[in-house]
N, CA, C and O atoms as a GROMACS GRO file, in nm:
protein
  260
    1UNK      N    1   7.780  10.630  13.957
    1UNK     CA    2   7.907  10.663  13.895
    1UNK      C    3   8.025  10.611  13.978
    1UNK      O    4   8.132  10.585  13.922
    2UNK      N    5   8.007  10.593  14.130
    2UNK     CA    6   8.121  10.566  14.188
    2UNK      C    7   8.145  10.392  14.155
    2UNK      O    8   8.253  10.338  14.130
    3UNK      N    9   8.042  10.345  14.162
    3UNK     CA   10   8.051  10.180  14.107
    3UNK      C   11   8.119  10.177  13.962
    3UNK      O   12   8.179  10.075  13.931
    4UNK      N   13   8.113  10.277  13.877
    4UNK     CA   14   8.181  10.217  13.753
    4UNK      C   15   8.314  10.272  13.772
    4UNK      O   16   8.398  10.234  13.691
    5UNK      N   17   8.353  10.361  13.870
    5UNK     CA   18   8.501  10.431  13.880
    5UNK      C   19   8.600  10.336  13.964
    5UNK      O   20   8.722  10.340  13.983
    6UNK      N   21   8.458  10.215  14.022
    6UNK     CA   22   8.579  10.151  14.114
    6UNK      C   23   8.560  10.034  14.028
    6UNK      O   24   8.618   9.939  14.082
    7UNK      N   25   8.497   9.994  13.903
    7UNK     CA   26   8.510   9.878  13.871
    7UNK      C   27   8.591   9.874  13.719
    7UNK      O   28   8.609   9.780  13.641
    8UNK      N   29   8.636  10.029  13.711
    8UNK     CA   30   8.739  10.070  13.577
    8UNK      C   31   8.898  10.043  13.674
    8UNK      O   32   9.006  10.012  13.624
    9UNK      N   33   8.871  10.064  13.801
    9UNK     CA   34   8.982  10.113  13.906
    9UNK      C   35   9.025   9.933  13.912
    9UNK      O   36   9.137   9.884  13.900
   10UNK      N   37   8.940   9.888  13.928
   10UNK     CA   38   8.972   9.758  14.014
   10UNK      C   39   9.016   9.665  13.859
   10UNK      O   40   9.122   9.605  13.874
   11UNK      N   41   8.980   9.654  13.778
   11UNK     CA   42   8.984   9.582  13.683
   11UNK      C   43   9.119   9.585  13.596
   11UNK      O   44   9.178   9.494  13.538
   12UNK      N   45   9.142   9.692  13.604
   12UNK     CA   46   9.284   9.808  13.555
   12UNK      C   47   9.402   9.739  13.608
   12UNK      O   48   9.498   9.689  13.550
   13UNK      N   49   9.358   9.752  13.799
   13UNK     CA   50   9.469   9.685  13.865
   13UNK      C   51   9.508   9.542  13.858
   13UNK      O   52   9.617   9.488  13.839
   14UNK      N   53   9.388   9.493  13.876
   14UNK     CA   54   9.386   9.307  13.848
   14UNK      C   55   9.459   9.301  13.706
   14UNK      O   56   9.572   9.252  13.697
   15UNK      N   57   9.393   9.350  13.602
   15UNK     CA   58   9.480   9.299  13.487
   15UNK      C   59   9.606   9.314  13.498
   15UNK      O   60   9.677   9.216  13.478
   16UNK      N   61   9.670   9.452  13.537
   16UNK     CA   62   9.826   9.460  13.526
   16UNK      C   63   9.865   9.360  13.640
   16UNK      O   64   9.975   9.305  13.637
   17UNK      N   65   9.772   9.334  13.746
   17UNK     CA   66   9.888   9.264  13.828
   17UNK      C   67   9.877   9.113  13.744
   17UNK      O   68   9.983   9.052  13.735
   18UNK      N   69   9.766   9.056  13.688
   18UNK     CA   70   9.786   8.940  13.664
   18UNK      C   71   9.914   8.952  13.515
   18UNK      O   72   9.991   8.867  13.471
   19UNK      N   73   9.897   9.042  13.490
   19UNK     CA   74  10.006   9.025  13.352
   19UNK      C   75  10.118   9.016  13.400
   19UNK      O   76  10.212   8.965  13.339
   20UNK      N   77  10.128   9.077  13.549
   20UNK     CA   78  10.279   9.084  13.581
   20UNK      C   79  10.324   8.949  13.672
   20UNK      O   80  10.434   8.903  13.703
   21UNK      N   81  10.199   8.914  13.696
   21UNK     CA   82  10.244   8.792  13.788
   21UNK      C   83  10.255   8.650  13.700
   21UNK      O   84  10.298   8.539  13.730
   22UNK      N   85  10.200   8.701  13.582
   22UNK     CA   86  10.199   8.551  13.469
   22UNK      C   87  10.306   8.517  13.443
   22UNK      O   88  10.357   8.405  13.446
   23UNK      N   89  10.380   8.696  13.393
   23UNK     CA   90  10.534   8.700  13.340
   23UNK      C   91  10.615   8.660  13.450
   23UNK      O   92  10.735   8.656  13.422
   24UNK      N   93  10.576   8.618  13.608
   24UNK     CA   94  10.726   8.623  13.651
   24UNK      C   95  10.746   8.497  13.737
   24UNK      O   96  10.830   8.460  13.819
   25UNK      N   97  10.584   8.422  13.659
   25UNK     CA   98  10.556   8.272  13.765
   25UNK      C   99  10.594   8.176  13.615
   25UNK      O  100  10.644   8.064  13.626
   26UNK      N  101  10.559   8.244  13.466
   26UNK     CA  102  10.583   8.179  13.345
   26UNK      C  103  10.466   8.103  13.309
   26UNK      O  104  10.460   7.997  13.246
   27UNK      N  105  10.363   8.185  13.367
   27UNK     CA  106  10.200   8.083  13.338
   27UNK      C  107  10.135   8.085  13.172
   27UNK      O  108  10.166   8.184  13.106
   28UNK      N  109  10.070   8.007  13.124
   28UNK     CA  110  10.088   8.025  12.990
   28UNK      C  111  10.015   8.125  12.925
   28UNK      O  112   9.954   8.211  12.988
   29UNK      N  113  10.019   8.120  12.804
   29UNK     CA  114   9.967   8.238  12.772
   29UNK      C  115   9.761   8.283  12.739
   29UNK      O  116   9.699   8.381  12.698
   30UNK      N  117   9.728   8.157  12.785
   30UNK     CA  118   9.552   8.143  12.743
   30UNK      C  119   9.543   8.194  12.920
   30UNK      O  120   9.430   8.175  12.967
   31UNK      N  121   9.619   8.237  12.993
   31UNK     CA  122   9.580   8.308  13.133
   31UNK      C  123   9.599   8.470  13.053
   31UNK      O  124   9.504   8.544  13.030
   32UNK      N  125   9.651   8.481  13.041
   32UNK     CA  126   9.660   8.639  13.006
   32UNK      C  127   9.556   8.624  12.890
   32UNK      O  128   9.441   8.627  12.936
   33UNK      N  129   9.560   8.611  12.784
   33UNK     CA  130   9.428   8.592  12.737
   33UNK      C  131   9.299   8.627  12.819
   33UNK      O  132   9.229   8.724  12.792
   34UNK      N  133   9.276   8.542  12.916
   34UNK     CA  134   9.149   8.518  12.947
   34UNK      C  135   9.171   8.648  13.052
   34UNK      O  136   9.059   8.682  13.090
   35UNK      N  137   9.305   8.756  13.130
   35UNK     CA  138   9.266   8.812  13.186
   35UNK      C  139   9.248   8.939  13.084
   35UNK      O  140   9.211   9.045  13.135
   36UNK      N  141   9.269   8.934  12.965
   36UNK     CA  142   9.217   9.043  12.898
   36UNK      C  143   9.044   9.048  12.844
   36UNK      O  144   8.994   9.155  12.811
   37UNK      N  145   8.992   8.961  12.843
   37UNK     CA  146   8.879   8.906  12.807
   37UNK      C  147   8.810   8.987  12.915
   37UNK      O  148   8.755   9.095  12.892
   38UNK      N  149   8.818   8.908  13.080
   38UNK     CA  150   8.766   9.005  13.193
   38UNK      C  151   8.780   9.153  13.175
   38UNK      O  152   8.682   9.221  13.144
   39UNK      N  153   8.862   9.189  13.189
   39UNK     CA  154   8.908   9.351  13.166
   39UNK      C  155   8.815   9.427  13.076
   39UNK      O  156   8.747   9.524  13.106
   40UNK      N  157   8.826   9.356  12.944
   40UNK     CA  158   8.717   9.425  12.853
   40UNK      C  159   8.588   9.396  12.875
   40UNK      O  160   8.494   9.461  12.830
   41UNK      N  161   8.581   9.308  12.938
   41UNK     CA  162   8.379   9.294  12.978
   41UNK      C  163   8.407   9.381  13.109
   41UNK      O  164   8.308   9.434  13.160
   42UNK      N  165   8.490   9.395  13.149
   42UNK     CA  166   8.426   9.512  13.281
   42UNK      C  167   8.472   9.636  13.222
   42UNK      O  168   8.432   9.743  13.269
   43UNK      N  169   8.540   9.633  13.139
   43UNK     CA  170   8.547   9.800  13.068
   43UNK      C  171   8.434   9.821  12.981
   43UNK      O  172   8.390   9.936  12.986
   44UNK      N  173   8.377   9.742  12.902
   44UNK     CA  174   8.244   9.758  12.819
   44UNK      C  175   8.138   9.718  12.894
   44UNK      O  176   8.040   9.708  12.819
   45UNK      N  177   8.104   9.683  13.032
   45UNK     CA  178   8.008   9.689  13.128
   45UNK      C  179   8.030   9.914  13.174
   45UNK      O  180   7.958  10.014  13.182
   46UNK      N  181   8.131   9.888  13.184
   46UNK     CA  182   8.137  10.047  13.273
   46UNK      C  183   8.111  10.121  13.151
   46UNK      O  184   8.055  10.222  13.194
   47UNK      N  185   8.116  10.130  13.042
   47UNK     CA  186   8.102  10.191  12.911
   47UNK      C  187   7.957  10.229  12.889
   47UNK      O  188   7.924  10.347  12.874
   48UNK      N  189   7.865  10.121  12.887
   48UNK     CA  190   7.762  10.099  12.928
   48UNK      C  191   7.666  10.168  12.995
   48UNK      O  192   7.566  10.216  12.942
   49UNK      N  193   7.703  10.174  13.149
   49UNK     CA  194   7.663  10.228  13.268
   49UNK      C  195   7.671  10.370  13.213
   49UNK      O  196   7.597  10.468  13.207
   50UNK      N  197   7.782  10.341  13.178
   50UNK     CA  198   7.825  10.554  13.201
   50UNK      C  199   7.724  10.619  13.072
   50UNK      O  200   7.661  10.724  13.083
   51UNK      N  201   7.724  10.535  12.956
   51UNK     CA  202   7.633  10.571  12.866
   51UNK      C  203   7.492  10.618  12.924
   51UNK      O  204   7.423  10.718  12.906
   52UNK      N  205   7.478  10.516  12.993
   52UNK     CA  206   7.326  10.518  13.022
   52UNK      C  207   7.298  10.614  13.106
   52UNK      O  208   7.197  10.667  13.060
   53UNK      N  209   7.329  10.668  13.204
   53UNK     CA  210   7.388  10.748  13.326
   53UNK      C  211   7.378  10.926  13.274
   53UNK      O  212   7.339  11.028  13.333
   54UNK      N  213   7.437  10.897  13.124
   54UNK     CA  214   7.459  11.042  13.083
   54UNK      C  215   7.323  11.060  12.994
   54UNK      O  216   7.269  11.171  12.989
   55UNK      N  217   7.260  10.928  12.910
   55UNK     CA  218   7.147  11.003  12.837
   55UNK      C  219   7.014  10.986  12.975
   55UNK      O  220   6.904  11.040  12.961
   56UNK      N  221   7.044  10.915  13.082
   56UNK     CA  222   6.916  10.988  13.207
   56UNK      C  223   6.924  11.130  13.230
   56UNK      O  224   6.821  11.197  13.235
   57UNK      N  225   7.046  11.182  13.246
   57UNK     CA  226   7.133  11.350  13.305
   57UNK      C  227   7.058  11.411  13.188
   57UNK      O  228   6.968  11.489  13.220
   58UNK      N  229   7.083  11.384  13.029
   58UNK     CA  230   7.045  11.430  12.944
   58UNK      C  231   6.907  11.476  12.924
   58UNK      O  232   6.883  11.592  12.890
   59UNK      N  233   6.796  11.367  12.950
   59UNK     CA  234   6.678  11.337  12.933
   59UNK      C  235   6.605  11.445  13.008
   59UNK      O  236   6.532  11.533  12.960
   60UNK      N  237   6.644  11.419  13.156
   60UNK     CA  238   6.648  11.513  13.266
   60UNK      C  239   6.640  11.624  13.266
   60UNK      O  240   6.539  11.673  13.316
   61UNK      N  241   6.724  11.696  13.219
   61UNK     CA  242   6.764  11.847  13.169
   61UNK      C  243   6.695  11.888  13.093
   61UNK      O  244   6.684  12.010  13.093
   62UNK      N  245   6.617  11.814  12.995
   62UNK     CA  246   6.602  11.894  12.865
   62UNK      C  247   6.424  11.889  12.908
   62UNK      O  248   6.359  11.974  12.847
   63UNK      N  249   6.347  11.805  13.000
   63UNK     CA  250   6.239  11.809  13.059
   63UNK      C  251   6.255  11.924  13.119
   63UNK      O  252   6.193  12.014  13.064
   64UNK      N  253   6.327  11.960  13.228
   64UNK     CA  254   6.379  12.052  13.320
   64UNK      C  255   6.357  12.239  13.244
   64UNK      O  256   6.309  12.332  13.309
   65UNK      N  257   6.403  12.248  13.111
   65UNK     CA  258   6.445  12.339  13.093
   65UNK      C  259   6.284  12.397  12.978
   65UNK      O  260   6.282  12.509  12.926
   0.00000   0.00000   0.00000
C-alpha cells in the first residue's frame, strides 16, 4: 500500500509541476498531453494494486472467520 500512496503522491506532483512548467516555458501542447497520459497509467496502475490488495484482505477474512 505504501508503493501505491507514493506513486498516486509522486505522479500528482510531476503532473502539476509539468503543467506548470509547460505554461511558463510555452512548450506545446502534445507535452501536456503526453503528461496526462503518464498520470493516468500510474493512477490506473495504483487503481489496480489497491483493487487487488483489498479482494486478498477480503478473501482472507472470510477464510478466517
Amino acid at each position: 500500500m505504501r508503493l501505491v500512496a507514493v506513486v498516486i503522491a509522486v505522479s500528482m506532483l510531476g503532473w502539476l509541476g509539468v503543467q506548470w512548467l509547460g505554461g511558463q516555458m510555452g512548450w506545446p501542447a502534445k507535452y501536456a498531453f503526453l503528461a496526462d497520459l503518464v498520470a493516468m497509467g500510474a493512477l490506473i496502475w495504483s487503481l489496480l494494486v489497491t483493487w487487488r490488495i483489498w479482494r486478498r484482505r477480503d478473501a482472507s477474512s472470510q477464510g478466517q472467520g
